[in-house]
C-alpha positions as CSV (number, residue, x, y, z in Angstrom):
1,X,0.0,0.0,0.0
2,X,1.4,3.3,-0.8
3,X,1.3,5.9,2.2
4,X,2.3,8.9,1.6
5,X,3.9,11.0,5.2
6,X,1.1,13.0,6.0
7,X,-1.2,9.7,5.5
8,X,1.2,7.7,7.8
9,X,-0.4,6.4,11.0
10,X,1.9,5.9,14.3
11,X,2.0,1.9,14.8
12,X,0.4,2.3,18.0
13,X,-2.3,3.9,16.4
14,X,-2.5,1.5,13.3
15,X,-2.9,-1.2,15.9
16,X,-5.6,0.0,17.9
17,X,-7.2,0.2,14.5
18,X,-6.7,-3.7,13.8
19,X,-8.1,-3.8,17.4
20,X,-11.4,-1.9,17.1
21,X,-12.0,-3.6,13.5
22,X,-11.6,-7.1,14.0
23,X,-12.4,-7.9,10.8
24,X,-10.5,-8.5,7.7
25,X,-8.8,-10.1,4.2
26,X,-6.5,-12.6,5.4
27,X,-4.0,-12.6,2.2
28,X,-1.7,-15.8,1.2
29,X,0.5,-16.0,-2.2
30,X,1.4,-19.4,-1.5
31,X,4.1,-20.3,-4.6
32,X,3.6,-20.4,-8.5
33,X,-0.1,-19.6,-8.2
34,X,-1.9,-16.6,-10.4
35,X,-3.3,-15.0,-7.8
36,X,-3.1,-15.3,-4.5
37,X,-5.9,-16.3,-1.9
38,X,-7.7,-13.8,0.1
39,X,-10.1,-14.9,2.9
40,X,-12.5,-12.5,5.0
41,X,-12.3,-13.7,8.2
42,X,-13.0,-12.8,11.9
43,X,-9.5,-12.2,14.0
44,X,-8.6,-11.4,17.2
45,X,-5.3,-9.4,18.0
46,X,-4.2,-10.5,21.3
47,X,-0.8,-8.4,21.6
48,X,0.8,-6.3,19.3
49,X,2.7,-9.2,17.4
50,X,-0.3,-12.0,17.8
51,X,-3.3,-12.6,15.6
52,X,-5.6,-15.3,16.3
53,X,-8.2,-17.1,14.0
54,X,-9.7,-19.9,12.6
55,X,-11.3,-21.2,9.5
56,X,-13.5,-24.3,8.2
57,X,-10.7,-26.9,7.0
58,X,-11.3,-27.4,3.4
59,X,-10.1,-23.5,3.3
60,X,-8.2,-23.1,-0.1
61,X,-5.9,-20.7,1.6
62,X,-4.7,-23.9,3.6
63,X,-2.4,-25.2,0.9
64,X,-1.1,-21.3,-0.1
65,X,-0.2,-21.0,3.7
66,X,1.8,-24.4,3.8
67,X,3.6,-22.8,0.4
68,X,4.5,-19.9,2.1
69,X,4.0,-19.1,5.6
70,X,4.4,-15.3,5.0
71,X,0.8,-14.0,5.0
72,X,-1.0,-10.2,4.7
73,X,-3.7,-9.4,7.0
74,X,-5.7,-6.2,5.6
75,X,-8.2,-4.7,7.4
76,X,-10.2,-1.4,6.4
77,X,-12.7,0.8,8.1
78,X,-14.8,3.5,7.4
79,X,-14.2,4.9,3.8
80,X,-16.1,8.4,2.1
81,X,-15.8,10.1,-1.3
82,X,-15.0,13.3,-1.4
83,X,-16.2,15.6,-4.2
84,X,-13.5,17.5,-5.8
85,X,-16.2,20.7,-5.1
86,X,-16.0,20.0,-1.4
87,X,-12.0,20.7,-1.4
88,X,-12.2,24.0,-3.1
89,X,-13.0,26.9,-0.5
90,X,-15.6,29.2,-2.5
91,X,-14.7,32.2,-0.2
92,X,-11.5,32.4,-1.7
93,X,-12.9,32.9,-5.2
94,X,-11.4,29.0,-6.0
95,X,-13.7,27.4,-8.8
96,X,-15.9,24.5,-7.4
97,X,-15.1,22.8,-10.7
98,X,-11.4,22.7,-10.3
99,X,-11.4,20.5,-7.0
100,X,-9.8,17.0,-6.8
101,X,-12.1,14.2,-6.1
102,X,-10.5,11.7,-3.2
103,X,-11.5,9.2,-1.0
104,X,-10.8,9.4,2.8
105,X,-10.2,6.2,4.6
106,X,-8.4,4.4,7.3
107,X,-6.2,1.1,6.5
108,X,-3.4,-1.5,8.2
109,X,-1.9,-4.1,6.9
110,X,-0.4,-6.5,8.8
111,X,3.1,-8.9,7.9
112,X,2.6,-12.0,9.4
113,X,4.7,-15.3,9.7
114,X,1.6,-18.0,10.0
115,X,1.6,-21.0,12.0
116,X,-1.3,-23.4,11.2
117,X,-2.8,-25.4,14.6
118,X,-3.7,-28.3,14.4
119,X,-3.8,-30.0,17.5
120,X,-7.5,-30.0,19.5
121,X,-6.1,-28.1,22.0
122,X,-4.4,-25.7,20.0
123,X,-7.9,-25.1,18.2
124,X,-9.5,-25.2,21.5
125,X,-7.2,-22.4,22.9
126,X,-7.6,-20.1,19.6
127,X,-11.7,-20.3,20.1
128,X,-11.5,-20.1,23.7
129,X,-9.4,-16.7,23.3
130,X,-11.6,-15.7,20.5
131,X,-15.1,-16.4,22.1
132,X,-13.5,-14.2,25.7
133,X,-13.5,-11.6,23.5
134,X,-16.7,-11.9,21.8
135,X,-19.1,-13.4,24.4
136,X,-19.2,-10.8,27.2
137,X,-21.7,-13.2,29.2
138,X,-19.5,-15.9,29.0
139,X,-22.1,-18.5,28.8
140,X,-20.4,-20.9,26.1
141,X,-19.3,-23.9,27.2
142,X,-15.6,-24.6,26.7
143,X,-14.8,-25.0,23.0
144,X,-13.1,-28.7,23.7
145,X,-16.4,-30.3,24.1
146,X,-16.9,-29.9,20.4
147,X,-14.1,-32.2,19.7
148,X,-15.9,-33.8,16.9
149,X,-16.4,-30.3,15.4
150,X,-12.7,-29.3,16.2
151,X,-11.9,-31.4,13.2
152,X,-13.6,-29.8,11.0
153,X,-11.4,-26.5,11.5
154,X,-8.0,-25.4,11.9
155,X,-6.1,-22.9,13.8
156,X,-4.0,-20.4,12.9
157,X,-1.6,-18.1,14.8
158,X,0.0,-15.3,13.2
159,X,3.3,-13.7,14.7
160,X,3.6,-9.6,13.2
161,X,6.5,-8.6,11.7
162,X,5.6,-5.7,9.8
163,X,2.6,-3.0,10.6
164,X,1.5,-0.4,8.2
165,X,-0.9,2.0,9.0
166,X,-2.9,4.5,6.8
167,X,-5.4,7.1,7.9
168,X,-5.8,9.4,4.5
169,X,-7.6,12.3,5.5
170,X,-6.6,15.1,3.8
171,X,-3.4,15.3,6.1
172,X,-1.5,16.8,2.7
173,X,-3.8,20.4,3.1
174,X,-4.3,23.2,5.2
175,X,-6.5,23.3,7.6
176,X,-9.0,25.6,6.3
177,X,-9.4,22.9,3.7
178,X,-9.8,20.4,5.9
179,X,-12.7,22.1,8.4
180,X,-14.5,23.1,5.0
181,X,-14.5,19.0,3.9
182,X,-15.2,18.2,7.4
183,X,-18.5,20.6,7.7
184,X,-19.7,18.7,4.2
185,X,-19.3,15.5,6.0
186,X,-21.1,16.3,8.7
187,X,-23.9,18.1,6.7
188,X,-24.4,14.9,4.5
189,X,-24.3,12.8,7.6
């Protein structure tokens, strides 16, 4: 992804990102193939250099992992057009016509090194972690006595080695130009 230095975000802030969007395009090359394999998938981030998930075993992405264990996780949030008439401030006698159109959003990608699990405990330990996180009442009962359904997944841990954050939001103009984009936001809702 191509960020430019005012579109940069801080790691720490690229990673509470990941963490308040816990949903992504888990992305695998694998070796020799045309295209790679992209997965949505549910996550959870459980440091800053630890993703855990898990996916239905006949996955293709499986085989592109066991290729090449070096894996992309992308995750994107909130996105809005721009039109080029919104960046152009009329009170300075600029012509609405001669804005540039953009699109604001926020995106991370993660560099992972992935380690499939395949072990019932292993798979056990990546729901229980995930299911923590997602069922506030706690009322599931432990993952493990699924064990027949345990085989029909796998586990997968993903150590970060790389974060890249971008939050493009007009970062490259003055403020002015910013605050007039913003009120046009705010008035479209």
């Amino acid at each position: 992804m191509m960020i430019h230095p005012w579109d940069a975000a801080p790691e720490d802030e690229a990673l509470e990102f990941v963490r308040s969007n816990e949903f992504g395009h888990l992305i695998a090359a694998g070796r020799g193939r045309e295209v790679p394999v992209v997965v949505p998938t549910q996550f959870l981030l459980t440091d800053d250099r630890m993703v855990l998930l898990h996916l239905a075993r006949p996955n293709p992405i499986w085989a592109a992992v066991e290729e090449n264990p070096a894996v992309v996780l992308s995750v994107a949030g909130d996105w809005v057009y721009v039109p080029g008439a919104w960046k152009i401030l009329p009170e300075d006698g600029e012509d609405p016509r001669m804005g540039v159109p953009t699109t604001y959003y926020a995106a991370v990608q993660l560099v992972c090194d992935a380690e499939i699990l395949s072990g019932a405990e292993e798979k056990a330990e990546v729901l229980r972690a995930q299911l923590a996180r997602l069922e506030a009442d706690g009322a599931l009962v432990d993952p493990s006595v699924h064990e027949r359904r345990l085989r029909g997944i796998l586990g997968l841990r993903l150590r970060v080695r790389e974060v890249s954050g971008k939050f493009k939001y007009g970062g490259n103009v003055d403020e002015a130009h910013r605050r007039h984009v913003a009120d046009r936001l705010a008035e479209r809702g």
